[in-house]
N, C-alpha and C positions, 0 to 999 in steps of 0.2 A: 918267066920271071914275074909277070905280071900278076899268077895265080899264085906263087910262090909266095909274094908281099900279102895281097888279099887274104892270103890262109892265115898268115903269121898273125896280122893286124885282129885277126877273130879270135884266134888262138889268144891273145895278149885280154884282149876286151873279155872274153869267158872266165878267165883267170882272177879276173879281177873284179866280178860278177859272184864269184864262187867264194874269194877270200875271206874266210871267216874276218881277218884284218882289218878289211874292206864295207863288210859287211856291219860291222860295231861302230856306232857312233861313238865320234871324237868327243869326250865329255869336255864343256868348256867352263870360264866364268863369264859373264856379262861383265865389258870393260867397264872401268869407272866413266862416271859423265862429269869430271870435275873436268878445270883447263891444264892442271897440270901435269905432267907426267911424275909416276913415285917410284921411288926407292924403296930398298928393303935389304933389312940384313938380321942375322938371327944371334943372340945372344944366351950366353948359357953362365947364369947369376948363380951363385953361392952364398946361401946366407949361413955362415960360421958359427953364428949365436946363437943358432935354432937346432934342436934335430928333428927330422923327415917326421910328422905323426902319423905316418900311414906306417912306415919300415926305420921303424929308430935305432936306428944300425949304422948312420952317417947325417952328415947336414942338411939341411934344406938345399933341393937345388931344381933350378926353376930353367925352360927354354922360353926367349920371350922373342918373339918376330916383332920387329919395327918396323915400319912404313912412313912413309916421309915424303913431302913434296920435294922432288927432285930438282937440278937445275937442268938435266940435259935427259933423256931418253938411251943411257948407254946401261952398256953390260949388258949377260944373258938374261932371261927372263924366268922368275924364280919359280922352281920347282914346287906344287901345290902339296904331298906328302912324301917321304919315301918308302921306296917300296914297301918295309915292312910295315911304317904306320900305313899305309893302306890296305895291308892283309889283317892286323887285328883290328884294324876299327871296321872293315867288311865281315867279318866273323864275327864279332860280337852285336854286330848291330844287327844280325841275324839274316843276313844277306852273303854269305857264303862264294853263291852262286856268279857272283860276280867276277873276273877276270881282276885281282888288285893292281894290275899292269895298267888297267884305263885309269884308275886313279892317279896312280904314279906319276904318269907320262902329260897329267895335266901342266901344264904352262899359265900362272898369271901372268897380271898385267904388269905387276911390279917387275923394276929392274935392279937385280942383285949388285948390292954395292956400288949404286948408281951416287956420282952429285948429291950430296943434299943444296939446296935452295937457302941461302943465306938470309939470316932473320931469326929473332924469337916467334914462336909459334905455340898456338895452344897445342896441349898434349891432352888426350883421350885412351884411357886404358880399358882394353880389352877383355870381359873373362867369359869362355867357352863354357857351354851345358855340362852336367856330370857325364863322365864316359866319353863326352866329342873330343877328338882333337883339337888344337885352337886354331888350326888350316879352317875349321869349316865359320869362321865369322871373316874369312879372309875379305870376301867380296866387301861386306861395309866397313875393312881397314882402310881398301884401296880406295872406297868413296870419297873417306874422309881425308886422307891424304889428298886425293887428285883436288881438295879444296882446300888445304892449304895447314890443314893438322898435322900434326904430330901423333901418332899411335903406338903403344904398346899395347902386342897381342900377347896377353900370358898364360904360356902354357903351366898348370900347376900339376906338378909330378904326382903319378901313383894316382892322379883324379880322371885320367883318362887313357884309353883302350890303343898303347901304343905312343909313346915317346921317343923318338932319337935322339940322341947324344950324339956331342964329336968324338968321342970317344968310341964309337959304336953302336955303345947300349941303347936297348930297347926295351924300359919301361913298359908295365900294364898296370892297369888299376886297380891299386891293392885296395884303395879307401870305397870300390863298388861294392855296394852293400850296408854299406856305414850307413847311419841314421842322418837324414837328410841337415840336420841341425847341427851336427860336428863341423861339417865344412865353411859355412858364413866366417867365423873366427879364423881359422886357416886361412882363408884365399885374402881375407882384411889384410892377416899380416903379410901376406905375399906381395899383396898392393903397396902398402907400406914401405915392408924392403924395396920393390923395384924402384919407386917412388926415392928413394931415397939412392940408389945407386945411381939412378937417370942424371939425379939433379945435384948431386955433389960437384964441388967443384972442378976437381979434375975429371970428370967426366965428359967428353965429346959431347956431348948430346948436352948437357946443360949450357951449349951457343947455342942450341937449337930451342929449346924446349922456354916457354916464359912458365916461370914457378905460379904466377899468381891466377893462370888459367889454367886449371885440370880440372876433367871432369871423367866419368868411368859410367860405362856400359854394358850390359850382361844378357847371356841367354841363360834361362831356364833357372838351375843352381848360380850361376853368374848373374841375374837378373835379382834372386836372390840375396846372393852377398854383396851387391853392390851398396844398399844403406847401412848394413852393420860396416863394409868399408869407410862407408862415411862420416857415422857413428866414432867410427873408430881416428880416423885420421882426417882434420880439418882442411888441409889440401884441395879435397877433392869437392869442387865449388856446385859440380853439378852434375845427376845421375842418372839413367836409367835403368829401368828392369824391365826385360823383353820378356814376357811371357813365363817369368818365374812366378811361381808362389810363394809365400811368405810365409815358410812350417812357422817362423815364432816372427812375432809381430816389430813393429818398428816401436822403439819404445817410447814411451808418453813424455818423455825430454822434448822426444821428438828432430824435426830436421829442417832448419830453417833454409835449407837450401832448394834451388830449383830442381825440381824431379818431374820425370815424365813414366805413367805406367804405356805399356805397348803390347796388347795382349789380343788373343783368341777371342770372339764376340761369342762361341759357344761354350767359353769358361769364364772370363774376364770380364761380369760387368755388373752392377749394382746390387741386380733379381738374380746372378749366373750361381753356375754350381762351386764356383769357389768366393770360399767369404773372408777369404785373409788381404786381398788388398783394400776391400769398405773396412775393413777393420783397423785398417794400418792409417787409411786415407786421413782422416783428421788429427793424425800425429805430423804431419808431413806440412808445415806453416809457413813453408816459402811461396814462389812462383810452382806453381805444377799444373798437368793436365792429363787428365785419364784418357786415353784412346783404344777403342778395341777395331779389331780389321775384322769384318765381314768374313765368314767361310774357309778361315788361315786355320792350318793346322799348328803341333806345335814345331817342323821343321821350317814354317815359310820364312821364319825372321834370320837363316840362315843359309849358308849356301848348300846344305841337304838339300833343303826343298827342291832349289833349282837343279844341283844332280840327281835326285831321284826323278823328277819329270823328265830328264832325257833319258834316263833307263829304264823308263815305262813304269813307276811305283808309286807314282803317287794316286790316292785312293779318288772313287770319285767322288765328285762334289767337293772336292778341295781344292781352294784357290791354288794355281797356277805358280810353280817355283820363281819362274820370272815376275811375274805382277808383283809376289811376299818380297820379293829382294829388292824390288823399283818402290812397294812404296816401305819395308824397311828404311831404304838409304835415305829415302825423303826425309822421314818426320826426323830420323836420330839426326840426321846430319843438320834440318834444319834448329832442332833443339840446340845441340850442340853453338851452332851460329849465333841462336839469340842471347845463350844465357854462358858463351864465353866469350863471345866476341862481340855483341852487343848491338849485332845488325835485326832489323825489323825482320819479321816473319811469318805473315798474312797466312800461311798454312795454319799454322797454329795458333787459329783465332778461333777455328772453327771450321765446318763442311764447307769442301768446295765440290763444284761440279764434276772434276776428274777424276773425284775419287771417291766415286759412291760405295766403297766397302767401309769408309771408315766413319765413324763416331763419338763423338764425343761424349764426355760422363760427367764431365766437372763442372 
């Protein structure tokens, strides 16, 4: 009997040695480091008034993920893509090779239709690179919630590689390929609409949300559109652009609001090889500061960075998925703190010790 246990117990251990299953890293997120626990629940907007400028064939309609400081830590924890957005955004982002099952089967931190937390609360809008999902800015939704924001992540239809619907459907990106300068106008109004569904007054969320703090944050094409948002709808008090470029420039009106640029040191910086943010810079007459990150590629300001360094792809010499999302969460989240909620924020004075990739330009 004794040999009989021993055999089994080797038998079970080999098995589990060999499993391809076993074998595959569990791809995760890095939990938020705020104190509170977040919510989250996904909405699917209809703007009436518009038709779709990618497929004008029906109305504008938009998936937008919230996140929200929760009061309790309940419900399951929500689902990072499904299955099918993880098979076209692994397929067009040229990554095939992947299993879309490790995607799928990720688990944030957030809790599906959890409590929210009672109070007005600043709200910060979300917008995803061209072609990204808007799952991949998930990690600094749940920053800023676990600190006490209000988030809307919005997904803009036909702008990326896989959208689900309650309905079933699965969207892909009719507007990839469009001239980088079509889209700023689109995702404004998309801002706008949400903006405007959030805070109406029958809306749930306008208990939650204070109208007179919003501010909005972007990667890439969203880093982009976030001043012609601005531009466009007076709302929005304060903004960043992570590592977008500015195909057409901020215009000499200008924007008296607080802006912060957040970019590549090997593209983003006075001498670098792109010259559209010095070009934009002295239209921008509010509170702002230019920061570029040392050795960041252009996924570190999103949660690609941090899942392609668990699946072995990020190239060398590129900063580290984890470090681009630790000090992502930093600077937006601190921004975010000073110029909507009006707390001091000694980071953003200038280099500190901890964080010798980043620098300042302004």
């Amino acid at each position: 009997m004794r040999r009989l246990l021993i055999a089994g117990l080797v038998v079970a251990v080999m098995a589990t040695v060999v499993s391809p299953a076993a074998a595959a890293q569990r791809l995760t997120l890095p939990p938020p480091t705020g104190s509170l626990p977040v919510g989250s629940t996904d909405l699917h907007l209809v703007d009436d008034s518009r038709r779709d400028p990618w497929v004008p064939t029906g109305p504008r309609e938009l998936m937008v993920s919230m996140f929200y400081p929760a009061l309790l830590p309940m419900g399951p924890k929500r689902p990072y893509l499904t299955l099918a957005e993880a098979k076209a955004f692994l397929t067009e982002s040229g990554v095939p090779d992947v299993d879309p099952a490790r995607l799928a089967e990720i688990r944030t931190s957030a809790r599906v239709d959890a409590p929210p937390r009672p109070g007005k609360h600043a709200l910060v809008v979300l917008s995803p690179g061209f072609g990204k999902p808007r799952a991949t800015l998930t990690g600094l939704a749940e920053e800023l919630a676990s600190k006490g924001f209000v988030v809307a992540l919005i997904g803009h239809n036909y702008e990326s590689h896989g959208t689900a619907f309650p309905d079933g459907r699965v969207t892909e990106c009719a507007a990839c390929g469009s001239e980088s300068t079509l889209l700023p106008p689109v995702r404004a109004a998309d801002v706008s609409f949400t903006l405007d569904r959030l805070t109406r007054p029958s809306s749930p969320w306008s208990w939650l949300i204070d109208r007179t703090r919003i501010g909005m944050a972007g990667h890439s094409i969203g880093g982009y559109s976030t001043p012609a948002a601005m531009v466009n709808d007076q709302r929005i008090r304060a903004g960043v652009d992570m590592d977008g470029r500015l195909w057409s420039p901020i215009p000499a009106s200008g924007i008296d609001r607080p802006f912060l640029f957040l970019g590549r040191e090997s593209e983003y910086t006075p001498a670098g090889p792109d010259t559209t943010w010095a070009g934009s810079w002295p239209n921008l007459t509010g509170w702002k500061r230019w920061i570029s990150v040392a050795a960041a590629g252009h996924a570190s300001f999103t949660d690609v960075g941090v899942l392609g360094e668990q699946l072995g792809l990020t190239p060398p010499g590129v900063l580290g998925g984890l470090r681009g999302m630790e000090l992502t969460r930093s600077y937006v989240s601190a921004f975010f703190d000073k110029n909507l909620r009006g707390t001091a924020q000694p980071l953003l004075d200038g280099p500190v010790a901890g964080n010798p990739e980043i620098k300042f330009w302004n």
